[in-house]
C-alpha positions as CSV (number, residue, x, y, z in Angstrom):
1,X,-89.1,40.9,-3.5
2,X,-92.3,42.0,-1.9
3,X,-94.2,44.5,-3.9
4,X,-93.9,48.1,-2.3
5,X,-97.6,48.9,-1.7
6,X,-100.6,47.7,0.6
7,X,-102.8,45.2,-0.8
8,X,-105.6,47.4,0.6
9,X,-105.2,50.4,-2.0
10,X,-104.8,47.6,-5.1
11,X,-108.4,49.1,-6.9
12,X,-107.5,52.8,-6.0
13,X,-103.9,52.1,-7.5
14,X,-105.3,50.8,-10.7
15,X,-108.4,52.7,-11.0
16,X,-106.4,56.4,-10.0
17,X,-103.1,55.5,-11.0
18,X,-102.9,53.1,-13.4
19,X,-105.6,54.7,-15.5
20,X,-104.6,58.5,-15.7
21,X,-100.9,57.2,-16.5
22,X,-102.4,55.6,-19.7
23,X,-104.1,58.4,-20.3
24,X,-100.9,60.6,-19.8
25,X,-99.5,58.0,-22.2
26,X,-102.3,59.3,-24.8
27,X,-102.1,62.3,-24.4
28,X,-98.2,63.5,-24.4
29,X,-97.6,62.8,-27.8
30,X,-101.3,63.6,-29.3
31,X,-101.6,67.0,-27.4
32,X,-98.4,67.3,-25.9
33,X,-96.7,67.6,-21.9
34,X,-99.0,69.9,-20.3
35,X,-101.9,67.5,-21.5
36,X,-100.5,65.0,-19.7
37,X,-99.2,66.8,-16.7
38,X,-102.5,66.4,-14.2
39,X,-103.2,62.6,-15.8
40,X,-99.2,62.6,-14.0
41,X,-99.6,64.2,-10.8
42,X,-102.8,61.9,-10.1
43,X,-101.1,59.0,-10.6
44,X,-98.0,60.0,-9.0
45,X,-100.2,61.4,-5.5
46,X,-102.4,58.0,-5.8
47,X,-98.8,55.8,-5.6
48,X,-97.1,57.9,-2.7
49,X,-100.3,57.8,-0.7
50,X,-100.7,53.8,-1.0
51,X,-96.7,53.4,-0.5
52,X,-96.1,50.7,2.5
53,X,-92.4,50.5,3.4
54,X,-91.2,47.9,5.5
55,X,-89.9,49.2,9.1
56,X,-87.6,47.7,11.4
57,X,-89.7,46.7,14.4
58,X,-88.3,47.4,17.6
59,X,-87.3,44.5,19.8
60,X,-87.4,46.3,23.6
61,X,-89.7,44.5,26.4
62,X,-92.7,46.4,27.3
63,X,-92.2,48.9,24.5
64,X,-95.6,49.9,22.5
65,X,-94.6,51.4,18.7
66,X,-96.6,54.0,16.6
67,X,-99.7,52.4,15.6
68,X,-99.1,54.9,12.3
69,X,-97.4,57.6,10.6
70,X,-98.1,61.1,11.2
71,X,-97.6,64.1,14.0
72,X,-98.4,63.6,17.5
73,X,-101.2,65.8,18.1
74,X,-102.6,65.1,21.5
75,X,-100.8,63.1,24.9
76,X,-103.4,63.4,27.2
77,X,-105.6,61.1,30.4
78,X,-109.1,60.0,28.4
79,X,-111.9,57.7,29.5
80,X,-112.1,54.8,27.7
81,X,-115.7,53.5,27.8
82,X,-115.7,50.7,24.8
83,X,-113.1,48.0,25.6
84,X,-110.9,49.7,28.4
85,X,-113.4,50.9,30.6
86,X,-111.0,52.1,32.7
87,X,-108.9,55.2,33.5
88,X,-106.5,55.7,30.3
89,X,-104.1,57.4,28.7
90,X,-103.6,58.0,24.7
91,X,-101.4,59.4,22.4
92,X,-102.7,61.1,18.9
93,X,-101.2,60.6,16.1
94,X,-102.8,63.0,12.7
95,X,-102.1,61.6,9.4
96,X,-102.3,64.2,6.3
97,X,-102.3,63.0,2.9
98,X,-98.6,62.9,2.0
99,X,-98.3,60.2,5.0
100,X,-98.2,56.3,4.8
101,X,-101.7,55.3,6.0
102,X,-101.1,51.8,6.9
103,X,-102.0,50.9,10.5
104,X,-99.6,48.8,12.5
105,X,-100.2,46.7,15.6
106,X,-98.4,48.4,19.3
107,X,-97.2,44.9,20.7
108,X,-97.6,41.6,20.2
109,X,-100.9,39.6,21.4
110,X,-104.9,38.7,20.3
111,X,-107.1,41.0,19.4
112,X,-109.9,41.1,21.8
113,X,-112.8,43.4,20.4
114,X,-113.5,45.4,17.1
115,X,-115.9,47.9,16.8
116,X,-116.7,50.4,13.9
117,X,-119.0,53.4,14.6
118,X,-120.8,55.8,12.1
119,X,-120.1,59.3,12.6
120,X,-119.5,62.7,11.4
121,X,-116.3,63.8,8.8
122,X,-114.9,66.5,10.7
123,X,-111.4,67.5,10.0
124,X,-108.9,65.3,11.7
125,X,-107.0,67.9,13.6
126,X,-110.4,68.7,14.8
127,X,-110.8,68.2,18.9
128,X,-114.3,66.7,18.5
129,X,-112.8,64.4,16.1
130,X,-112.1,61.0,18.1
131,X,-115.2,61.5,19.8
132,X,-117.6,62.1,16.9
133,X,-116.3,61.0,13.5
134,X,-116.9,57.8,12.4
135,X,-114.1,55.3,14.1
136,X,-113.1,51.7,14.2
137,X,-111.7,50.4,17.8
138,X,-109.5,47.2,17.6
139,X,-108.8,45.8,21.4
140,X,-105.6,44.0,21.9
141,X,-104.9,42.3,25.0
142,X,-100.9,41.5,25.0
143,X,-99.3,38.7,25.7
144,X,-98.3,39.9,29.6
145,X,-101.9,40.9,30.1
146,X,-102.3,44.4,29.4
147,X,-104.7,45.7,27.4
148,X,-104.4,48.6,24.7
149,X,-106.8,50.0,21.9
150,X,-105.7,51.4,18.3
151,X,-108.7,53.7,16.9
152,X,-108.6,54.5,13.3
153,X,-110.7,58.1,12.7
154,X,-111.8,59.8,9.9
155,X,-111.3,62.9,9.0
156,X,-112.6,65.5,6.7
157,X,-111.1,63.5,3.1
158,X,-110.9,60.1,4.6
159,X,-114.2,58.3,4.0
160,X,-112.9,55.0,4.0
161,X,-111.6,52.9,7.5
162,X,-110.3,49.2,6.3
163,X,-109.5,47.1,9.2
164,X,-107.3,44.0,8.9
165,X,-107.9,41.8,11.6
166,X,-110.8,40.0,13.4
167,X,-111.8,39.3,17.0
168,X,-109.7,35.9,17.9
169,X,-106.8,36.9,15.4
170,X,-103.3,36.5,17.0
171,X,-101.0,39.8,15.5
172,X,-97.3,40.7,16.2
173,X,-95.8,43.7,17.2
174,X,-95.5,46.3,13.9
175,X,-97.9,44.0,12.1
176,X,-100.3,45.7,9.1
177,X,-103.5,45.5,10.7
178,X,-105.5,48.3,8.6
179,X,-105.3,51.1,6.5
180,X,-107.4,55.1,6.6
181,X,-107.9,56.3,3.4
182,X,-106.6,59.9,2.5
183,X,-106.0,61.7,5.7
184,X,-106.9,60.8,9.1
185,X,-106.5,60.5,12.6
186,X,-105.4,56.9,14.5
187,X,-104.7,56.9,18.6
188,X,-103.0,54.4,20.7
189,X,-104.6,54.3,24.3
190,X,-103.5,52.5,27.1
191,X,-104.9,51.6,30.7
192,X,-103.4,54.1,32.9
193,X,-102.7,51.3,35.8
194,X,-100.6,49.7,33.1
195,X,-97.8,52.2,34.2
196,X,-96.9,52.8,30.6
197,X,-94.8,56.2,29.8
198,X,-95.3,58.3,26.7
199,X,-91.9,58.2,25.0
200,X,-92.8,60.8,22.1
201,X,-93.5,64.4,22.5
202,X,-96.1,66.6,20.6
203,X,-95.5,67.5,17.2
204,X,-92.8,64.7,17.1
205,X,-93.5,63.0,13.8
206,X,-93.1,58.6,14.6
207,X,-93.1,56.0,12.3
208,X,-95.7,53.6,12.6
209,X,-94.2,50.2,13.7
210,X,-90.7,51.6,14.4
211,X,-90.9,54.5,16.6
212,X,-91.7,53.4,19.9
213,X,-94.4,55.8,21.7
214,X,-94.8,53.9,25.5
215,X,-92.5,52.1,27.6
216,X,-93.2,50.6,31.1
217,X,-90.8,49.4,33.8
C-alpha cells in the first residue's frame, strides 16, 4: 500500500505535523483540549496540504491533463520566449492552500529544458504573477513531436518550487514531476500551431493528472 503523501513534504510533515501532534499529546491531558486544539489544527492543515491521492490517468490520444489542482483562472494566446518560442496558448490553473500541490506531467515524452527564475512573491491570482514571480519552466517535447511547457509560480505564501525531473528524463502522462509549496500558481502552455483545444472552462476546478484540459484532432 503506497503511503498517501508526496515524498516531497516528508520534513514539513514531520517537522509541522508530527511535532505539534506530540505536543497536542502533552498538552490535552496536562492543560486540557483547548491547549491542544492549535498544536491539532497545525498538524491536521500540514497533512491535508501534503496529501497526494492517486488519479486515474486518462488514456485518450492527443489529450493533455491538468498539470495540477486548482481553479482555472486564465485561457488565453501568450508568447512563449524560453522554450516555445513561438505563438502559444495556456491555460491557468491557481492553487490555494486547501489544494493538492503535487505537479503532474500533461502527456507522455522527454523533458527537453528546465529553468528556474528568481522573482517577486506576488499573490497568485495576481496578473503580473507568471511574468514576475519567481517560476520554474519544465519543457516537454511528446512523443508525436509537440512541444508543451508546465510552469510552476509562486505566489504570495509559496516560497518553495521543488521540481522532480531533469533535462533527458523520460516521464508519462499524469506522472509527479514536482510539487509548490502552500499556494501557488502552475500553467500548461502549448504551441498554438499544435492545434490543441482548451477542453476546461474558467473557474472550472480540474484534477491534476485526470482532468483532461487540451485535446487535438
Amino acid at each position: 500500500m503506497r503511503f498517501p503523501f508526496t515524498p516531497y513534504g516528508y520534513r514539513e510533515l514531520f517537522l509541522f505535523g508530527g511535532v505539534p501532534l506530540a505536543l497536542a499529546a502533552w498538552a490535552w491531558p496536562t492543560y486540557g483540549p483547548l491547549a491542544a486544539l492549535p498544536f491539532l489544527l497545525l498538524t491536521a492543515f500540514v497533512v491535508n496540504f501534503f496529501r497526494d491521492p492517486e488519479r486515474a490517468i486518462p488514456q485518450d490520444p492527443g489529450a493533455l491533463v491538468a498539470p495540477a489542482d486548482g481553479k482555472v483562472t486564465a485561457i488565453v494566446d501568450c508568447d512563449e520566449p524560453e522554450y516555445l518560442k513561438v505563438p502559444a496558448h495556456k491555460v491557468g490553473i491557481f492553487l490555494n492552500v486547501f489544494d493538492v500541490h503535487v505537479n503532474r506531467a500533461p502527456e507522455a515524452g522527454v523533458v527537453e529544458f528546465v529553468k528556474y527564475t528568481k522573482g517577486k512573491f506576488l499573490d497568485a491570482r495576481d496578473p503580473r504573477c507568471a511574468s514576475e514571480n519567481e517560476s520554474n519552466v519544465i519543457g516537454i517535447r511528446f512523443d508525436d513531436g509537440r512541444r508543451a511547457l508546465v510552469r510552476q509560480v509562486t505566489g504570495l505564501i509559496a516560497r518553495r518550487i521543488v521540481c522532480g525531473v531533469r533535462v533527458g528524463d523520460r516521464v508519462t502522462r499524469g506522472q509527479r514531476i514536482g510539487m509548490m509549496k502552500f499556494g501557488s500558481y502552475t500553467e500548461l502552455v502549448v504551441e498554438r500551431a499544435a492545434a490543441y483545444r482548451p477542453t476546461v472552462t474558467l473557474a472550472e476546478r480540474p484534477k491534476g493528472g485526470s482532468t483532461i484540459v487540451y485535446t487535438r484532432p
